[in-house]
gemmi code that builds the backbone of each chain (N, CA, C; Angstrom):
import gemmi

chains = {
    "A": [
        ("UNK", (16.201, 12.817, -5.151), (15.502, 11.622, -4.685), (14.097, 12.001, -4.228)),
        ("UNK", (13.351, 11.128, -4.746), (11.935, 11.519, -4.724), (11.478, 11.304, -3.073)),
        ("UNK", (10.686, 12.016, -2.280), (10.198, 12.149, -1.345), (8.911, 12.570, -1.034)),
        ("UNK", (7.954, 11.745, 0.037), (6.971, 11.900, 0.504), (6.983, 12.591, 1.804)),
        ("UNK", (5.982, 13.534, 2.253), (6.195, 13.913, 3.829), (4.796, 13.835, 3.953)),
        ("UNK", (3.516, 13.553, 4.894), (2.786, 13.402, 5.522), (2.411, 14.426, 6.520)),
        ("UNK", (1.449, 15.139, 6.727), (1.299, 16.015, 7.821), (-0.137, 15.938, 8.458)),
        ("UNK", (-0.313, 16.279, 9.278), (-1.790, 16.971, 9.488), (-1.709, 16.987, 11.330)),
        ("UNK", (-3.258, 16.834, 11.773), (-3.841, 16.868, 13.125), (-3.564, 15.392, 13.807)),
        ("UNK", (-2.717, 15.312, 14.720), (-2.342, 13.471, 15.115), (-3.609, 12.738, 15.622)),
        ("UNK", (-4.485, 14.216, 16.261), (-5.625, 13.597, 17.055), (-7.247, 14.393, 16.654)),
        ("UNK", (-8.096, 13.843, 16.525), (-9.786, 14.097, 15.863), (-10.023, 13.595, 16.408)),
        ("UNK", (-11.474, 14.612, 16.500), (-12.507, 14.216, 17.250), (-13.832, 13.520, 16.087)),
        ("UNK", (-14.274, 12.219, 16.857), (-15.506, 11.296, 16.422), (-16.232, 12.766, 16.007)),
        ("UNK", (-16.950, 12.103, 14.700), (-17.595, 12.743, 13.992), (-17.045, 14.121, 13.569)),
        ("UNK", (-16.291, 14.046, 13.609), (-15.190, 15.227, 12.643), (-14.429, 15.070, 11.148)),
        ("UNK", (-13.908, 15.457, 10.384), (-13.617, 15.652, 9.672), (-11.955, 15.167, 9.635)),
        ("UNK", (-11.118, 14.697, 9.608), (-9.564, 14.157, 9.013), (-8.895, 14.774, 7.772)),
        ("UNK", (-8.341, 15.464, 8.413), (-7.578, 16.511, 7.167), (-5.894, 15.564, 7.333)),
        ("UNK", (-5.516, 15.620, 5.954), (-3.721, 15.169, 6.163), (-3.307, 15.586, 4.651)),
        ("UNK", (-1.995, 16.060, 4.955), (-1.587, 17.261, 3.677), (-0.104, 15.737, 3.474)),
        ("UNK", (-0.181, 15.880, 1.751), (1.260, 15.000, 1.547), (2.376, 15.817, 0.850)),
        ("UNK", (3.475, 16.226, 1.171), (4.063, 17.093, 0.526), (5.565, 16.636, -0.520)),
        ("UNK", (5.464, 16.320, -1.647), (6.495, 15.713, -2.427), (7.263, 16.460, -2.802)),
        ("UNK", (8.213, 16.069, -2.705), (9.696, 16.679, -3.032), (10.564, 15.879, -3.624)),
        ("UNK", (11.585, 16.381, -4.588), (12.098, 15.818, -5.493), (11.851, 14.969, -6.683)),
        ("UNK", (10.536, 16.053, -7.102), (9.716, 15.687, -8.441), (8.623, 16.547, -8.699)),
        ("UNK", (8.163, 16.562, -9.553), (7.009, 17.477, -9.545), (5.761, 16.401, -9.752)),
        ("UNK", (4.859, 16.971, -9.041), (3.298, 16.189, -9.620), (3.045, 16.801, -10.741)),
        ("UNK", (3.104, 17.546, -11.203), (2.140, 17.938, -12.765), (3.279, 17.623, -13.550)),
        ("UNK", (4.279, 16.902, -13.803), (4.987, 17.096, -14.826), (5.659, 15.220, -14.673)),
        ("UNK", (5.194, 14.712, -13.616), (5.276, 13.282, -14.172), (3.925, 12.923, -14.021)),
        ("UNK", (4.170, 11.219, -14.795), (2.963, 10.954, -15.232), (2.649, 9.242, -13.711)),
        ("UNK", (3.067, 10.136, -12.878), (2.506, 9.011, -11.668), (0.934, 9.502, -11.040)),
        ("UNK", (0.595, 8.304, -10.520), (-0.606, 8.300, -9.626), (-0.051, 8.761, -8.184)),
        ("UNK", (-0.886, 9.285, -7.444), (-0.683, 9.693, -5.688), (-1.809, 9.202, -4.821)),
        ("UNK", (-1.259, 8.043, -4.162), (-2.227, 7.680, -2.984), (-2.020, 7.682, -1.957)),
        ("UNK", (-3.285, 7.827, -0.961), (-3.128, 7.460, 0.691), (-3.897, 5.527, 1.071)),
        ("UNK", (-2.766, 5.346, 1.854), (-2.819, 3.906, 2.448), (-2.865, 4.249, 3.725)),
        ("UNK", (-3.926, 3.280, 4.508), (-3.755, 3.909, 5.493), (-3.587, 2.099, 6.518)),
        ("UNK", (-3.222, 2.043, 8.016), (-3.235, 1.008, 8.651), (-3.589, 0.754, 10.146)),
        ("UNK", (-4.276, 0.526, 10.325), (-5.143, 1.043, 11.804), (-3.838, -0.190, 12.730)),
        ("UNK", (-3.539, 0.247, 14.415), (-2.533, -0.044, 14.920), (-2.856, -1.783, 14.994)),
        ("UNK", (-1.514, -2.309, 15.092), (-1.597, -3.721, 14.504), (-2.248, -4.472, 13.930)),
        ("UNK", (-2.503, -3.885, 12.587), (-3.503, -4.868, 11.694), (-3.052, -3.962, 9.891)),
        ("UNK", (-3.893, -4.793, 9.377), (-2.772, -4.897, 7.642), (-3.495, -3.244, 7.272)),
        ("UNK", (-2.916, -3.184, 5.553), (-3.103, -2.122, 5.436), (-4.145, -2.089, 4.487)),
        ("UNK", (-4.847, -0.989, 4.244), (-5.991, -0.670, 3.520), (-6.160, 0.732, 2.786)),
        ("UNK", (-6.431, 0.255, 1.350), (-5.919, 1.404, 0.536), (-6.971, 2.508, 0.671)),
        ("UNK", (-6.774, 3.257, 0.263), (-8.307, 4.743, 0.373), (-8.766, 5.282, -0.183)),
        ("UNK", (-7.730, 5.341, -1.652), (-7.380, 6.208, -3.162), (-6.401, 6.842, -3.519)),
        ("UNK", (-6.316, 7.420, -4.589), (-5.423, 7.487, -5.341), (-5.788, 8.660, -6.538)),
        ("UNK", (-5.116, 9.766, -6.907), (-5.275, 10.402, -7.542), (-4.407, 11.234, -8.712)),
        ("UNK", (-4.279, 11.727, -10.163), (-3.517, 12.225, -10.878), (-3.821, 13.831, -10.764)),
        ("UNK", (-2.427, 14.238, -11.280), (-2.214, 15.637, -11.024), (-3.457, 16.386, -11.612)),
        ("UNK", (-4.606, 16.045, -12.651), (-5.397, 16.137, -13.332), (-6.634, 16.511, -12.638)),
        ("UNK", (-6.756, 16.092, -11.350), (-7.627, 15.315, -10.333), (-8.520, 14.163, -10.580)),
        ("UNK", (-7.971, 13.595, -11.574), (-8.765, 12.518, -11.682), (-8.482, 11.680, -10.300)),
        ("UNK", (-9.547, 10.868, -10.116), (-9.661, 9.772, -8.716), (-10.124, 8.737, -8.962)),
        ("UNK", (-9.754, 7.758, -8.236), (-9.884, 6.074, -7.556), (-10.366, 6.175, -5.879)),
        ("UNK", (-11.148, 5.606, -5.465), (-11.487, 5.809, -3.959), (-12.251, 4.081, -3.872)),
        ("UNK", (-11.411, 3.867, -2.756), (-12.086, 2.694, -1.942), (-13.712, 2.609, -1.777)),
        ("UNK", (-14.020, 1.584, -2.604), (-15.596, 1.517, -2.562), (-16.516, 1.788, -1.207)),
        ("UNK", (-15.687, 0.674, -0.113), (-15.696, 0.910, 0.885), (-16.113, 2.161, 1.821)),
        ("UNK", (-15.242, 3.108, 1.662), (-14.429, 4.130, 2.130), (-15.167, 5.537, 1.607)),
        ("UNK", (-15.478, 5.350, 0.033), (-15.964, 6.480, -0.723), (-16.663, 7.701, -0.857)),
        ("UNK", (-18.123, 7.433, 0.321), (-18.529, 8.292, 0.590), (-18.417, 8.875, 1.504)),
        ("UNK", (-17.156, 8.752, 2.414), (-16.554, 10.132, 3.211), (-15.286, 10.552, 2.872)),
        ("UNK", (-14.386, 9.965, 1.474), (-13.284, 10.521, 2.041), (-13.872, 11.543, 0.197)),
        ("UNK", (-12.368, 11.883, 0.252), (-12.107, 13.121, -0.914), (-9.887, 13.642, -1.333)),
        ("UNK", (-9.945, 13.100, -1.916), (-8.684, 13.197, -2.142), (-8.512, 14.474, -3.349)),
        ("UNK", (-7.781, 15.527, -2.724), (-7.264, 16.553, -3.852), (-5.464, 16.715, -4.136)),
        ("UNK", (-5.556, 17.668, -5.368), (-4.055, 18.041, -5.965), (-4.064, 19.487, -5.872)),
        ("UNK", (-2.822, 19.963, -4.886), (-2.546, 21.644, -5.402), (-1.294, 21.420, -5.953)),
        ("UNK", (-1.174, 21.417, -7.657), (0.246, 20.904, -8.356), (1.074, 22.480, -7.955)),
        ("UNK", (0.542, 23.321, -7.471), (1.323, 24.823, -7.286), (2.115, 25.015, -6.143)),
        ("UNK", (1.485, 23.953, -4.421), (2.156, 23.495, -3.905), (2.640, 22.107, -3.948)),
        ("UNK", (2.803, 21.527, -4.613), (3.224, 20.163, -4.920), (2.680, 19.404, -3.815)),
        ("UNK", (1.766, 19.761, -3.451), (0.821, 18.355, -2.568), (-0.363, 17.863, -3.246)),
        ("UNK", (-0.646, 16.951, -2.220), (-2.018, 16.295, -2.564), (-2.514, 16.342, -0.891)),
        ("UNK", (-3.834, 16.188, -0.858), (-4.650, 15.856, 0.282), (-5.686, 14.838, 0.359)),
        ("UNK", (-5.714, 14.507, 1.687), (-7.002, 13.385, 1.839), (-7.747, 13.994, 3.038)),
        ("UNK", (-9.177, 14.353, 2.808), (-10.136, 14.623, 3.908), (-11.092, 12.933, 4.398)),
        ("UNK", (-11.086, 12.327, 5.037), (-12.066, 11.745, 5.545), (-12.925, 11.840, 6.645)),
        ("UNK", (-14.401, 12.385, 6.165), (-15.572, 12.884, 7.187), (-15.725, 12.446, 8.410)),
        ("UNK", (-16.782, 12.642, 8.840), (-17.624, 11.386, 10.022), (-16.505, 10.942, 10.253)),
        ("UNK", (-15.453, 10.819, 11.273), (-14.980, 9.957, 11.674), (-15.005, 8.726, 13.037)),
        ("UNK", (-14.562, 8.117, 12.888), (-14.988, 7.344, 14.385), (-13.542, 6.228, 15.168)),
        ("UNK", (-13.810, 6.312, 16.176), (-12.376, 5.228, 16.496), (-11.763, 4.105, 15.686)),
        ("UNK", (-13.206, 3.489, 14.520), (-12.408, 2.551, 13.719), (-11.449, 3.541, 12.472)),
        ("UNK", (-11.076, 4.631, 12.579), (-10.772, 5.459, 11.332), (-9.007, 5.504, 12.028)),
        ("UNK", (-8.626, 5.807, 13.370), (-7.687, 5.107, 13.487), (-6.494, 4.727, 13.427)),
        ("UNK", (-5.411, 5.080, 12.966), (-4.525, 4.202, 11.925), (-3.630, 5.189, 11.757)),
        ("UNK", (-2.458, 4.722, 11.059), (-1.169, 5.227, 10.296), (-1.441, 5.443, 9.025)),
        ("UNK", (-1.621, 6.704, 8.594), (-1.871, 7.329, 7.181), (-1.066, 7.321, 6.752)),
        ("UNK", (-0.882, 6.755, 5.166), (0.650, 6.436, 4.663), (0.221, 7.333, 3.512)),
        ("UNK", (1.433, 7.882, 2.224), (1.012, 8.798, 1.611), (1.983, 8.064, 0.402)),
        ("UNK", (1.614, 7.875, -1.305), (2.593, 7.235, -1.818), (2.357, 7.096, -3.137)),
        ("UNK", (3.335, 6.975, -3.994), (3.294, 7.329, -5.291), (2.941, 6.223, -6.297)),
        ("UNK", (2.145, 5.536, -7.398), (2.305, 5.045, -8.016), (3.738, 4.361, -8.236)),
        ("UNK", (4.238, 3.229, -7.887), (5.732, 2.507, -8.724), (5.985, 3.080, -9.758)),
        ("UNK", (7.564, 3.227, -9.885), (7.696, 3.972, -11.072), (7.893, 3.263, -12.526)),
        ("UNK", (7.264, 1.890, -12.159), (7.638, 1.415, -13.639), (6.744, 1.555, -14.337)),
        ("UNK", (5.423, 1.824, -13.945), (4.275, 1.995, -14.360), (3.215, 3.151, -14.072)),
        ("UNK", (2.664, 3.766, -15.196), (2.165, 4.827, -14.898), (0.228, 4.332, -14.579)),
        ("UNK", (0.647, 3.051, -14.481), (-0.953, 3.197, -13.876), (-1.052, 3.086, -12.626)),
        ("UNK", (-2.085, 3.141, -11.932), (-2.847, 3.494, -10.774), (-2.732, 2.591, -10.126)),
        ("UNK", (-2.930, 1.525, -10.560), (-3.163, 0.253, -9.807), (-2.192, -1.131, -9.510)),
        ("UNK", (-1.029, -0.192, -10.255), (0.384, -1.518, -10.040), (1.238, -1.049, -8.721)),
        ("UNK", (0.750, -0.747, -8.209), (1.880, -0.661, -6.400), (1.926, 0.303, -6.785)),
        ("UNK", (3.199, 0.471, -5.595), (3.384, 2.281, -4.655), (4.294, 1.817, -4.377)),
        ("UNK", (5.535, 3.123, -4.514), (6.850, 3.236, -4.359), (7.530, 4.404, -4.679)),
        ("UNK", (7.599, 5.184, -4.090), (8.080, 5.069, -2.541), (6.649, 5.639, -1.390)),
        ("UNK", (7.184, 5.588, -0.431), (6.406, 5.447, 0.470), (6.454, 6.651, 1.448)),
        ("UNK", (5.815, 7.311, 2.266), (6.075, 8.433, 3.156), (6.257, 7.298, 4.674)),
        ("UNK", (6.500, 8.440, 5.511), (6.624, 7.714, 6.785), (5.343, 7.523, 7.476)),
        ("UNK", (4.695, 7.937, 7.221), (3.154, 7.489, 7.889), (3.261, 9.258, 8.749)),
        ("UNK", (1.799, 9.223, 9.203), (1.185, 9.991, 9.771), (0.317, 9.210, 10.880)),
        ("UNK", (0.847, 9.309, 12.415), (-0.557, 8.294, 13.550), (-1.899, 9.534, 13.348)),
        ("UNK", (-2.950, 9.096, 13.163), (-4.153, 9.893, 13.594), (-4.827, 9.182, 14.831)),
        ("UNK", (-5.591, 9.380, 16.159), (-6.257, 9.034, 16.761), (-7.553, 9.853, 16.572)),
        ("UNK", (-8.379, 8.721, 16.410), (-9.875, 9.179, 16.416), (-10.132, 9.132, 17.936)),
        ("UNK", (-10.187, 10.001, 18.907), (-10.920, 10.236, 20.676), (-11.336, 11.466, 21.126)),
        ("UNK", (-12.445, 11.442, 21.913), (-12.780, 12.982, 22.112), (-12.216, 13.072, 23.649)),
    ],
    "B": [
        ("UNK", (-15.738, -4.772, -0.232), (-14.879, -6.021, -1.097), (-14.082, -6.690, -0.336)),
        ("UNK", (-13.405, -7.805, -0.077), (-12.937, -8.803, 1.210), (-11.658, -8.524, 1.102)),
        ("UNK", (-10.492, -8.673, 1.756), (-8.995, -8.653, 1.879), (-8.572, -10.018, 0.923)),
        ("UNK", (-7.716, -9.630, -0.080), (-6.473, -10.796, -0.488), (-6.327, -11.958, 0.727)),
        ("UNK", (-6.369, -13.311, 0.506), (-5.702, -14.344, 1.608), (-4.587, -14.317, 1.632)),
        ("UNK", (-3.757, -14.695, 3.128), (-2.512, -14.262, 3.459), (-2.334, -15.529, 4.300)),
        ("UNK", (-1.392, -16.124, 4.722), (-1.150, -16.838, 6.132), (-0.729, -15.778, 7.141)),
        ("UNK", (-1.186, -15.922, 8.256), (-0.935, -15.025, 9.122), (0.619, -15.005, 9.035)),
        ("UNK", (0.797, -16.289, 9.558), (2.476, -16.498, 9.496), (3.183, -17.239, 8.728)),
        ("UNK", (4.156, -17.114, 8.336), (5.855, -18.638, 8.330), (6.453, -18.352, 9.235)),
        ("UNK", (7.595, -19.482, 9.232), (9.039, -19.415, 9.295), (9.631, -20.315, 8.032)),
        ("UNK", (11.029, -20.060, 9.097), (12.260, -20.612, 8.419), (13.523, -20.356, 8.885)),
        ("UNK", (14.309, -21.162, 8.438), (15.902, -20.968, 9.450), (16.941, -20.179, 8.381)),
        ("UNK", (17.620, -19.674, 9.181), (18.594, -18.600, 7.591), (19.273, -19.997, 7.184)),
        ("UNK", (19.267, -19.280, 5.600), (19.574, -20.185, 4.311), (18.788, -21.096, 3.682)),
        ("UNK", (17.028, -20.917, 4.409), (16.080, -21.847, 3.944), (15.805, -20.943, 2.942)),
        ("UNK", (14.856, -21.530, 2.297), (13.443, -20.583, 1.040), (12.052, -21.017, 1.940)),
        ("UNK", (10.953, -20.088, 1.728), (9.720, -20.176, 2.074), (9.292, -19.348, 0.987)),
        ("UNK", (7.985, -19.409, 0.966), (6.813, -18.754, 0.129), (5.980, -18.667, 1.264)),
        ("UNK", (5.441, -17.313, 0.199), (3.745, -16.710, 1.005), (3.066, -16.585, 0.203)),
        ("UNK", (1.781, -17.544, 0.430), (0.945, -16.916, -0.781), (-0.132, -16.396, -0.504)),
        ("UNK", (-0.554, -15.597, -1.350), (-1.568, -14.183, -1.540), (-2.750, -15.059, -2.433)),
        ("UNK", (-3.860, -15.394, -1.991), (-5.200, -15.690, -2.891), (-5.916, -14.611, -3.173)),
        ("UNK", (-6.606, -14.814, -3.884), (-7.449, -14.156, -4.837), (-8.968, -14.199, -5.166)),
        ("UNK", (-9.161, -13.944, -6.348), (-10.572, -14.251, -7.274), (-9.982, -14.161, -8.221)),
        ("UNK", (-11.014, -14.140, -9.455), (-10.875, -14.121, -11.121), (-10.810, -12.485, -10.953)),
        ("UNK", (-11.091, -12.292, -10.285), (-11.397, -10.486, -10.425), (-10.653, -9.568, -9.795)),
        ("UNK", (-9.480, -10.291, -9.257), (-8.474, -9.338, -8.684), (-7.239, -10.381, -8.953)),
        ("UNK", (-6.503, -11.231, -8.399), (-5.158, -11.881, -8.482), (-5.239, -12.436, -9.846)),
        ("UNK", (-6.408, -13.258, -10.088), (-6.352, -14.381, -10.953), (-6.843, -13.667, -12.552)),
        ("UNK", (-7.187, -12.651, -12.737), (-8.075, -11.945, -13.875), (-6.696, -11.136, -14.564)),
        ("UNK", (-5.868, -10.714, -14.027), (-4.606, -9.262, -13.934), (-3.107, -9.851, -13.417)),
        ("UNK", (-1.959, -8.974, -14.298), (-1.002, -9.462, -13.725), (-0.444, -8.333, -12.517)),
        ("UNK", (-1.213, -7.617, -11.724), (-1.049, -6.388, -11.103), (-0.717, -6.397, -9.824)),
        ("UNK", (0.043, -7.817, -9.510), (0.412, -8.083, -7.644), (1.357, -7.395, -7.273)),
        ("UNK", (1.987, -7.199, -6.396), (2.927, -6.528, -5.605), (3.035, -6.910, -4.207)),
        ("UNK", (4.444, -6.675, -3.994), (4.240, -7.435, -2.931), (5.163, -6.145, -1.695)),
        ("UNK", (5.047, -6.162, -0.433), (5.919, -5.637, 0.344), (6.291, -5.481, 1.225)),
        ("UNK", (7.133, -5.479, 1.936), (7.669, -5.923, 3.153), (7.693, -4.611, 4.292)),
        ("UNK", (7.338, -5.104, 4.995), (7.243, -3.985, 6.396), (7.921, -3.981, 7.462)),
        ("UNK", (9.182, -3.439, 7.707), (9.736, -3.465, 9.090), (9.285, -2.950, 10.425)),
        ("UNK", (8.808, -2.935, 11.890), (8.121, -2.710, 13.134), (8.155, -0.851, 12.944)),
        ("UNK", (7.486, -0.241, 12.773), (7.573, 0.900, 13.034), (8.141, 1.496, 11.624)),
        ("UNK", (8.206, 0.982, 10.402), (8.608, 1.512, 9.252), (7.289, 1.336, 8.281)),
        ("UNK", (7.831, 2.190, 7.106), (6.782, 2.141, 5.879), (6.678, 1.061, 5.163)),
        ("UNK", (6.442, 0.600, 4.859), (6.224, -0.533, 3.618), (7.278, -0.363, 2.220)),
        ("UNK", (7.862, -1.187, 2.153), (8.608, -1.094, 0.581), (8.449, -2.326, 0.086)),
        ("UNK", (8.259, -1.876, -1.727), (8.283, -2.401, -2.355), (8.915, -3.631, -3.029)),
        ("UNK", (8.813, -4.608, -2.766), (9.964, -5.457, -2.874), (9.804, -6.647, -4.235)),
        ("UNK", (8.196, -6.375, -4.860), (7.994, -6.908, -6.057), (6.720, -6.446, -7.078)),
        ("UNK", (6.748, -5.844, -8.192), (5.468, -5.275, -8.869), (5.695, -6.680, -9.793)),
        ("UNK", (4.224, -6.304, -10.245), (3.461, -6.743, -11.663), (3.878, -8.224, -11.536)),
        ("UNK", (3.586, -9.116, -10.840), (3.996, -10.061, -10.011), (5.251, -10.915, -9.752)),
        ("UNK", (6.123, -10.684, -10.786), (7.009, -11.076, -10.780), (8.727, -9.946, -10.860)),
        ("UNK", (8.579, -8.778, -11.088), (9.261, -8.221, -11.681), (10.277, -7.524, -9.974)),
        ("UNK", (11.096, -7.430, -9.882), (12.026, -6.863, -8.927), (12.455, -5.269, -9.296)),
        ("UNK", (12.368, -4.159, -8.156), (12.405, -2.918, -8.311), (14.426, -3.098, -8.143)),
        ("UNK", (14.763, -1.818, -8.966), (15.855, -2.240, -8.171), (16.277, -1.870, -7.334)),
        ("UNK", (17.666, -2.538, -6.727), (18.167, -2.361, -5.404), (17.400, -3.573, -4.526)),
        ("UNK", (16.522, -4.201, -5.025), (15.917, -5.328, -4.264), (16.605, -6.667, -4.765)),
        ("UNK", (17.061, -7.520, -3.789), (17.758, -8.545, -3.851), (17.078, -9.974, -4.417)),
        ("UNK", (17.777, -10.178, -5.383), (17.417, -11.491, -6.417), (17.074, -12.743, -5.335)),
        ("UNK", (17.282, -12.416, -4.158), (16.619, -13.663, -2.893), (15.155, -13.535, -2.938)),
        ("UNK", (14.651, -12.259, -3.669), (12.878, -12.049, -3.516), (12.719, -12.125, -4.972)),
        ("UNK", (11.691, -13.442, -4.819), (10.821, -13.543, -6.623), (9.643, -13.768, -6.172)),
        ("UNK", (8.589, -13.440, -7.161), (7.584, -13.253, -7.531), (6.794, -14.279, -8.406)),
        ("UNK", (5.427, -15.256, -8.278), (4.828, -16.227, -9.426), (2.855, -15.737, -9.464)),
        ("UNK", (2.862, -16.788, -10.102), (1.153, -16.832, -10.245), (0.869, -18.004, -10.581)),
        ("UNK", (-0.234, -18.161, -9.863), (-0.476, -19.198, -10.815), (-2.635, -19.713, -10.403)),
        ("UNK", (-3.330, -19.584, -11.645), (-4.611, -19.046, -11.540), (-4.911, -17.783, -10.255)),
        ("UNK", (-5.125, -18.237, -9.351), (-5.889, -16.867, -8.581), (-5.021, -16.895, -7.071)),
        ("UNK", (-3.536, -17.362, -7.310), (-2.980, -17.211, -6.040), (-1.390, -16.708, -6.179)),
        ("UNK", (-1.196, -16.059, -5.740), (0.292, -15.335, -6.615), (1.146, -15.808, -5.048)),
        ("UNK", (2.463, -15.711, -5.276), (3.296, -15.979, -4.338), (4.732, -15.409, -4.488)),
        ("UNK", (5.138, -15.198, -2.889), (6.272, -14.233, -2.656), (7.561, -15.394, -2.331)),
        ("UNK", (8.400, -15.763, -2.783), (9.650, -16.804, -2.548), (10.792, -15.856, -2.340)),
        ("UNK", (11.102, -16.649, -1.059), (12.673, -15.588, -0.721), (13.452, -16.986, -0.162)),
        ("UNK", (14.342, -17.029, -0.802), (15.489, -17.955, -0.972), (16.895, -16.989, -0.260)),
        ("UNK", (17.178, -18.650, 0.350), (18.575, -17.981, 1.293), (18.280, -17.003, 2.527)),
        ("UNK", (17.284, -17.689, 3.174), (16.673, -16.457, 4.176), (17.827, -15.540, 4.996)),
        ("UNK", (17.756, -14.404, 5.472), (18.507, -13.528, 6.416), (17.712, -13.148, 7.277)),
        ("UNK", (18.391, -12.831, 8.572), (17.542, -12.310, 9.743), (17.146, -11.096, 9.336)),
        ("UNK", (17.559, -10.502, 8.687), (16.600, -9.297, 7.994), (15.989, -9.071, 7.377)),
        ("UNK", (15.214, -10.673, 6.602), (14.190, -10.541, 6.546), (13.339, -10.527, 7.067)),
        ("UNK", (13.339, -11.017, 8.337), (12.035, -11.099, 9.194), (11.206, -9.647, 9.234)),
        ("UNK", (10.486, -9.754, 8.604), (9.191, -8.697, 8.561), (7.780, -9.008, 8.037)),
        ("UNK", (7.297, -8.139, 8.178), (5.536, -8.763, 7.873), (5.899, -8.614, 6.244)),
        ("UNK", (4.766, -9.072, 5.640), (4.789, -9.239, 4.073), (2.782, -8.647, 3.538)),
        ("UNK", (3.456, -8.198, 2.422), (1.606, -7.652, 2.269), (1.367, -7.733, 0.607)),
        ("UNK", (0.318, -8.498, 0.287), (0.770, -8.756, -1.201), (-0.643, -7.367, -1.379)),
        ("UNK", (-0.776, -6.852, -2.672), (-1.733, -6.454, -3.287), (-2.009, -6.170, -4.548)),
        ("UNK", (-3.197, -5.780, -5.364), (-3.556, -6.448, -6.516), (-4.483, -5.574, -6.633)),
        ("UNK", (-4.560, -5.075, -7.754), (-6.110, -4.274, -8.908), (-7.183, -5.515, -8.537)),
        ("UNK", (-8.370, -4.887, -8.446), (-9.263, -5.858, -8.427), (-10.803, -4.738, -9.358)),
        ("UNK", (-10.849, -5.611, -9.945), (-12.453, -5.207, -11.179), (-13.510, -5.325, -10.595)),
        ("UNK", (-13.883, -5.585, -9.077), (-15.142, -5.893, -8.519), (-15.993, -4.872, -8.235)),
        ("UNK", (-17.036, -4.729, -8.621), (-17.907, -3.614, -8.621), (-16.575, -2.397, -9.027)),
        ("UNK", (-16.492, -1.165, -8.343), (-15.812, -0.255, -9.507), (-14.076, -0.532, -8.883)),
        ("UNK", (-13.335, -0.137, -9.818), (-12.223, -0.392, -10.167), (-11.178, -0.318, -8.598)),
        ("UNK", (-10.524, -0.819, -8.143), (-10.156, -0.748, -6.766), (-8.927, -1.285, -6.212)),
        ("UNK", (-8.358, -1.042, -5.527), (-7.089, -2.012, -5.155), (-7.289, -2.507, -3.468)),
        ("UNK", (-6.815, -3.695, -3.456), (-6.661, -4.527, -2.387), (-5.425, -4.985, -2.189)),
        ("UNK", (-5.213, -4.946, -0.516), (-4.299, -5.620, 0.242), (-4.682, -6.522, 1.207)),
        ("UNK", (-3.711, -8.019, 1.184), (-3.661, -9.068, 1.812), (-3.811, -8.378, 3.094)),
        ("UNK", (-4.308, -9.635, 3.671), (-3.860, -9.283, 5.351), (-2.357, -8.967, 5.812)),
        ("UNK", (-1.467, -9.365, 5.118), (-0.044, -9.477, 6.021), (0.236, -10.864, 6.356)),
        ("UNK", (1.339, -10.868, 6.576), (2.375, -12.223, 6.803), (3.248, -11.977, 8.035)),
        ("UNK", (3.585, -12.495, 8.938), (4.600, -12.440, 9.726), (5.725, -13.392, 9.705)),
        ("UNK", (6.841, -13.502, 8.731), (7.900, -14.208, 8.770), (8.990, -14.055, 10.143)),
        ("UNK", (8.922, -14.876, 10.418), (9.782, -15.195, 11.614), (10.880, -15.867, 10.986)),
        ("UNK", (12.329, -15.389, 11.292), (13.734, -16.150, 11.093), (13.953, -16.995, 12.271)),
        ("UNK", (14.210, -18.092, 12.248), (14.636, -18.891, 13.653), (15.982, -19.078, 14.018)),
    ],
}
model = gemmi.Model(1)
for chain_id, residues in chains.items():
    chain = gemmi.Chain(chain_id)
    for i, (resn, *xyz) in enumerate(residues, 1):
        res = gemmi.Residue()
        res.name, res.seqid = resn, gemmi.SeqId(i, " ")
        for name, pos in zip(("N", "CA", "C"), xyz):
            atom = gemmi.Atom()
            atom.name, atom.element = name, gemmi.Element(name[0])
            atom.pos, atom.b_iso = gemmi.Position(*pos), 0.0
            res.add_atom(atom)
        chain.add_residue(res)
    model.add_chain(chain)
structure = gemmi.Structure()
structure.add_model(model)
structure.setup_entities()
């Protein structure tokens, strides 16, 4: 059964850097043909996507969002990562980590399954 | 790029049906058949409870369907249960400036 795990630093400091490692299990990234994204959801309020990436490293990144974050693949440890720069208290949120749906191998038809989230606080 | 429209909230009493609907543009709901929809329990992840707007993953209960119709897609759950009560979050490919995905605000279904 396919699985997401989420990791990183719970708490950053403004104007720092946001590291969070996703670690899948019970599948390989280089050998299916899914997309891997981070969703992320700042505390009580909806969610907001960030990007999305193939084992290839090809990428999708929130227009929004784009010029600080950076999403990579180590298919050797079967993760992916999301760095987002500059950060600031609106950054925030429950980092969710999650696979392309499996009925479809594109990018942009949902996510399924889902990791448990990761809280980050942006405070110095 | 702006958030999908959502109603903040419904209700409904168990054994009713309600809908939520998710608006759009030509360039994200209404352009693509790429909605999804999913339900969130207090302190849980989000699951999937409808792709490609109509289609059911399985293990998800034939009480959740999926429509469209021009630029507003909608979530119908028939025969409500107190377990459904959870937020709802539709989202959708959108073509606006470069290629991107969006999520609704969220829904808060309340069972009464």
């Amino acid at each position: 059964q396919l699985q997401l795990q989420g990791s990183g630093p719970g708490l950053v400091k403004p104007s720092e850097t946001l590291s969070l490692t996703c670690t899948v299990s019970g599948d390989s990234i280089s050998s299916s043909s899914y997309y891997w994204g981070w969703i992320r959801q700042p505390p009580g309020k909806g969610l907001e996507w960030i990007g999305s990436i193939y084992y290839t490293g090809s990428t999708y990144y929130n227009p929004s969002l784009k010029s600080r974050v950076t999403i990579s693949v180590d298919t050797s440890k079967n993760q992916f990562s999301l760095n987002l720069s500059s950060v600031t208290a609106a950054d925030t949120a429950v980092y969710y980590c999650a696979r392309s749906q499996p009925y479809s191998s594109d990018w942009a038809k949902g996510f399924d399954p889902w990791g448990q989230g990761t809280l980050v606080t942006v405070s110095s | 790029q702006s958030a999908l429209t959502q109603p903040a909230s419904v209700s409904g009493s168990p054994g009713q049906s309600i809908t939520i609907s998710c608006t759009g543009t030509s360039s994200d709901v209404g352009g693509y058949n790429y909605v999804s929809w999913y339900q969130q329990h207090p302190g849980k992840a989000p699951k999937l409870m409808i792709y490609e707007v109509s289609n059911r993953p399985s293990g998800v209960s034939n009480r959740f369907s999926g429509s469209k119709s021009g630029n507003t897609a909608s979530l119908t759950i028939s025969g409500l249960q107190t377990e459904d009560e959870a937020d709802y979050y539709c989202n959708s490919y959108s073509s606006s400036s470069t290629p991107h995905v969006l999520f609704g605000g969220g829904t808060k279904l309340t069972v009464l």
